[in-house]
C-alpha positions in Angstrom: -8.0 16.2 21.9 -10.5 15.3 19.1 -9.5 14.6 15.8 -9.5 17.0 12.9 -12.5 17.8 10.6 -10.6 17.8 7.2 -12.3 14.5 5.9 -15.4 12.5 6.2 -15.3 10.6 9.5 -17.7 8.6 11.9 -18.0 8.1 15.1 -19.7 5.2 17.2 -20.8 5.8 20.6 -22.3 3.1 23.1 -21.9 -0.7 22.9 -19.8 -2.9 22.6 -19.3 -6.6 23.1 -17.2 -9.8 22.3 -19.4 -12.5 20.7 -18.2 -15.6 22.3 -18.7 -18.5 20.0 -19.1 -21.2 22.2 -18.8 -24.1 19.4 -15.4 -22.9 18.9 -14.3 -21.7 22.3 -13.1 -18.4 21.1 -14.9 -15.1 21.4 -14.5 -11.7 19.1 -14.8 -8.1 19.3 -17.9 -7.0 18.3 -21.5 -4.5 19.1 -23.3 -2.1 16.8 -21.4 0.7 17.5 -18.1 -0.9 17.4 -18.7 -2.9 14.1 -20.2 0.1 12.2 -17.2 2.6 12.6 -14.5 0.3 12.1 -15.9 -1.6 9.3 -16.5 1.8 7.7 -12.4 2.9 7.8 -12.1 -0.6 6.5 -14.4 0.1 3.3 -12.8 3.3 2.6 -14.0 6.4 5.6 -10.6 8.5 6.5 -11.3 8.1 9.9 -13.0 6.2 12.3 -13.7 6.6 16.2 -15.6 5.3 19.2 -16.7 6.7 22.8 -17.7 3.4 24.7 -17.3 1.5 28.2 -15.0 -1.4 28.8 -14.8 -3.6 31.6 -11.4 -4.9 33.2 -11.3 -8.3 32.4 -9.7 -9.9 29.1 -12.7 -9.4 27.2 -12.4 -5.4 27.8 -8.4 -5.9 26.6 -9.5 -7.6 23.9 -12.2 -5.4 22.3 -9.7 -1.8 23.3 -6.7 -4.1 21.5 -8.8 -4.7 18.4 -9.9 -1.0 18.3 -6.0 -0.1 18.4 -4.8 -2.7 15.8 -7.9 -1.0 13.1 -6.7 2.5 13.4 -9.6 3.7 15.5 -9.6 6.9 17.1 -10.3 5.8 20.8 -9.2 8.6 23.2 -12.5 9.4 25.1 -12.9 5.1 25.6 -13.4 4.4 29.7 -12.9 1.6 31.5 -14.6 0.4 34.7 -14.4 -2.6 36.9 -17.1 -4.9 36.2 -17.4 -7.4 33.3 -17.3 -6.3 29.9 -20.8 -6.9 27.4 -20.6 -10.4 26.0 -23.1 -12.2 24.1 -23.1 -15.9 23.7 -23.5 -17.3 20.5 -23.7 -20.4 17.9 -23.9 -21.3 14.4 -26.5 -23.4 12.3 -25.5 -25.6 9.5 -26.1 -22.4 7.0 -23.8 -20.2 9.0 -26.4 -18.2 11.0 -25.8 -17.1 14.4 -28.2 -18.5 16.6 -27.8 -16.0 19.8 -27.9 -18.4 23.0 -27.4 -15.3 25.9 -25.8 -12.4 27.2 -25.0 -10.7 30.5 -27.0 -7.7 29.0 -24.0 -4.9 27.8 -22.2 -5.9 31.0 -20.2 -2.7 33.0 -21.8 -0.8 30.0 -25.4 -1.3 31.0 -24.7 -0.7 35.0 -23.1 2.6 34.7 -24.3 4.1 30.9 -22.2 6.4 29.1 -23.3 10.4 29.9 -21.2 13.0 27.0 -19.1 15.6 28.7 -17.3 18.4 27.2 -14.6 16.2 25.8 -17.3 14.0 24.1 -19.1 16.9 22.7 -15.7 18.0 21.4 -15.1 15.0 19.7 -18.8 14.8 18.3 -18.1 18.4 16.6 -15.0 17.3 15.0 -15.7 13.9 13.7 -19.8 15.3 12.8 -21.4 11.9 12.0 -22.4 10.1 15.0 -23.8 6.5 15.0 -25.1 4.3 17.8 -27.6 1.9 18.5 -31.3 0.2 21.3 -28.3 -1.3 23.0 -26.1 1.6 24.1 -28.5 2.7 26.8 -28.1 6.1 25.4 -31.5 7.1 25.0 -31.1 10.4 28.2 -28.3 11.8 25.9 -29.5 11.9 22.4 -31.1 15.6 21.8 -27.8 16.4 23.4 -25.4 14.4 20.8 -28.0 15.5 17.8 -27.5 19.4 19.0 -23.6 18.6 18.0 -23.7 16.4 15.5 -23.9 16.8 11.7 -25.7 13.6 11.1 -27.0 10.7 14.0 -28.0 7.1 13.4 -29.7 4.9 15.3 -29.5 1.2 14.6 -32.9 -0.1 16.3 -32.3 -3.9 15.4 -35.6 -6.0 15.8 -37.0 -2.8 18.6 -40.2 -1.7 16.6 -42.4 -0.8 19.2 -43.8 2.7 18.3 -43.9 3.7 21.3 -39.8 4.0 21.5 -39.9 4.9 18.2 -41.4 8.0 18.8 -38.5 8.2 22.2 -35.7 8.3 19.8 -37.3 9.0 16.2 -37.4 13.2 17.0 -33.9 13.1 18.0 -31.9 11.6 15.2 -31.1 11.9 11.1 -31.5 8.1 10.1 -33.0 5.0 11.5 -32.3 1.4 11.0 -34.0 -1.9 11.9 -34.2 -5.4 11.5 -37.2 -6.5 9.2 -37.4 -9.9 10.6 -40.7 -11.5 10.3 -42.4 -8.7 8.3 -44.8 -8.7 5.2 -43.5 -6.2 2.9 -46.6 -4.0 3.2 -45.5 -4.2 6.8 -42.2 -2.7 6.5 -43.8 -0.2 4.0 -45.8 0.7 6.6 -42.6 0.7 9.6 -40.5 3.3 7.1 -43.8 5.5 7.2 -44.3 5.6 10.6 -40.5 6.4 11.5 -39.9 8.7 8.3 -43.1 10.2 10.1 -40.9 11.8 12.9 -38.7 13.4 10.6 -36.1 11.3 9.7 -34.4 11.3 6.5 -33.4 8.3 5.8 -34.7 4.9 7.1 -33.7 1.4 6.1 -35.3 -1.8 7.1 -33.1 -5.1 6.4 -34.5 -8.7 6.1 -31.7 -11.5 5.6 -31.5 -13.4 2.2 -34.6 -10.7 0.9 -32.1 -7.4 0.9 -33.2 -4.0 2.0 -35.8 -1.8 2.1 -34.8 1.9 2.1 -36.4 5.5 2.2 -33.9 8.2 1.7 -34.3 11.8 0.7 -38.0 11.1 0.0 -37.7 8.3 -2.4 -38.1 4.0 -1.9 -35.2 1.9 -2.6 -35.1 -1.6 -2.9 -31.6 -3.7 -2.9 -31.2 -7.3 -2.9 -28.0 -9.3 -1.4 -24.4 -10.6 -3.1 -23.2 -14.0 -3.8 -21.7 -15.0 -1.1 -19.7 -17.8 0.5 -21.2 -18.1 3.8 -19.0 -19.0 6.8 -20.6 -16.8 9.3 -23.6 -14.3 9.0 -22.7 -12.4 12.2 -22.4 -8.9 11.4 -23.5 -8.7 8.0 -26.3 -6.1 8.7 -23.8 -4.0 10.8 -21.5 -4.1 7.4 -24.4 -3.4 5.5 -24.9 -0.5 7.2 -21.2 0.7 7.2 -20.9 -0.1 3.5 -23.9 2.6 3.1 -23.2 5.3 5.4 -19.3 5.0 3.9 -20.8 5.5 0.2 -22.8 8.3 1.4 -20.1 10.2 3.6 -17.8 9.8 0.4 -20.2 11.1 -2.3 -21.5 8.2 -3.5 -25.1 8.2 -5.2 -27.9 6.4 -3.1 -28.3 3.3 -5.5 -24.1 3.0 -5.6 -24.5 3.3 -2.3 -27.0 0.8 -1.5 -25.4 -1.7 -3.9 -21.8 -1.2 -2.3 -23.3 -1.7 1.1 -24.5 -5.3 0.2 -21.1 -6.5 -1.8 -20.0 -5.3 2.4 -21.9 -7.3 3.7 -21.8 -10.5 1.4 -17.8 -10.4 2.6 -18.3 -10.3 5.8 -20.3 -13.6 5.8 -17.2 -15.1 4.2 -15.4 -15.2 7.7 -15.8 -15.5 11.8 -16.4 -12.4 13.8 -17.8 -8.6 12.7 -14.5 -7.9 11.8 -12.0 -10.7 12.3 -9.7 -10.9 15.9 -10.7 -13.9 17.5 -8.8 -14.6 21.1 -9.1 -18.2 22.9 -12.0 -18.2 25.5 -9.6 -18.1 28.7 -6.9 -17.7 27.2 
């Protein structure tokens, strides 16, 4: 059974990982559209779910455990056989992840997640759907947008146009990584996906904030003090600081400016969101 529809909710559908750090020898839940919900009940959302594969080793326990301990509404999750999506990953003398591998989304990748009824149920009742380039969930997206309130697409560093203008028609807000970009350059990325119809579209770039377009205006917002342990995740909390201010009433600035206290927190600690488990252990 879905959940009920009396309060603003969110849910993530597609990946998921554990971030194995392999300094430390422990690895942590983590993915785009695992990090997003749950750090969004966490900042203050009623409720929270997530429609993803796991594989049946100890990683898959671990990332379905985590999910349980936050609260998460995770009735539609599946499990296969296969290994579960892990990324392999280090940290510079700043704190910044330096991403070393991956077995490519694992189970996740081979089989892809296709919505049935019981999804699309669950899409109506929660309304807001986020999910992200590495979900594989491309074939299913007009589908999830014809049932959902809202749909956001995290596209991380994916800027070619040409998938732009795959996904772009199908979805309410876009997000990417502005990595490496001039700022006429990202001026000129917010165009080009607002271009498709999309509301709202943020571009992030590290320690230089956020570029944002949303309801036809520009937005800039710079970063928080913060202690930096770790800086793994703190886009993903970015953007679940945001989307939280905005499903809760929240103007765009208060928004914008909550969304990057989020994310200076999250750089205060290891892990998206906390849960690390011993590497086989």
């Amino acid at each position: 059974m879905a959940a009920s529809v009396s309060s603003p909710a969110l849910l993530g559908i597609g990946d998921n990982v554990v971030d194995f750090y392999r300094d430390r020898g422990e690895f942590f839940p983590g993915g785009n559209a695992v990090n997003v919900p749950v750090l969004a009940r966490r900042y203050g959302l009623a409720r929270a779910g997530y429609i993803g594969l796991i594989g049946n080793d100890a990683e898959g326990a671990h990332v379905r455990d985590s999910l349980t301990r936050e609260g998460i509404w995770i009735d539609r999750l599946r499990q296969a056989i296969g290994p579960n999506g892990k990324a392999v990953v280090s940290l510079d003398d700043k704190g910044d992840r330096v991403f070393l591998g991956s077995n490519k989304g694992g189970i996740q990748r081979a089989l892809a997640l296709r919505m049935d009824a019981e999804d699309i149920e669950a899409i109506e009742s929660f309304g807001n759907v986020h999910t992200s380039v590495f979900s594989y969930i491309e074939p299913e997206l007009p589908k999830i947008r014809a049932h959902a309130q809202t749909l956001t697409f995290d596209f991380s560093t994916h800027r070619d146009p040409a998938y732009i203008a795959s996904v772009a028609p199908h979805i309410t807000g876009a997000f990417l990584s502005g990595s490496g970009l001039a700022d006429n350059d990202i001026d000129d990325l917010i165009g080009y996906v607002a271009g498709f119809g999309v509301a709202t579209v943020g571009v992030t770039r590290g320690s230089d904030g956020a570029f944002w377009l949303a309801d036809g205006r520009r937005y800039r917002q710079g970063i928080k003090p913060a202690d930096v342990v770790d800086t793994l995740g703190a886009g993903d909390s970015f953007l679940a600081g945001y989307l939280t201010g905005i499903l809760t009433g929240r103007p765009i600035e208060a928004a914008l400016d909550f969304a990057a206290e989020c994310a200076a927190a999250t750089c205060s600690y290891f892990g998206a969101f906390g849960y690390p488990h011993p590497a086989g252990g």
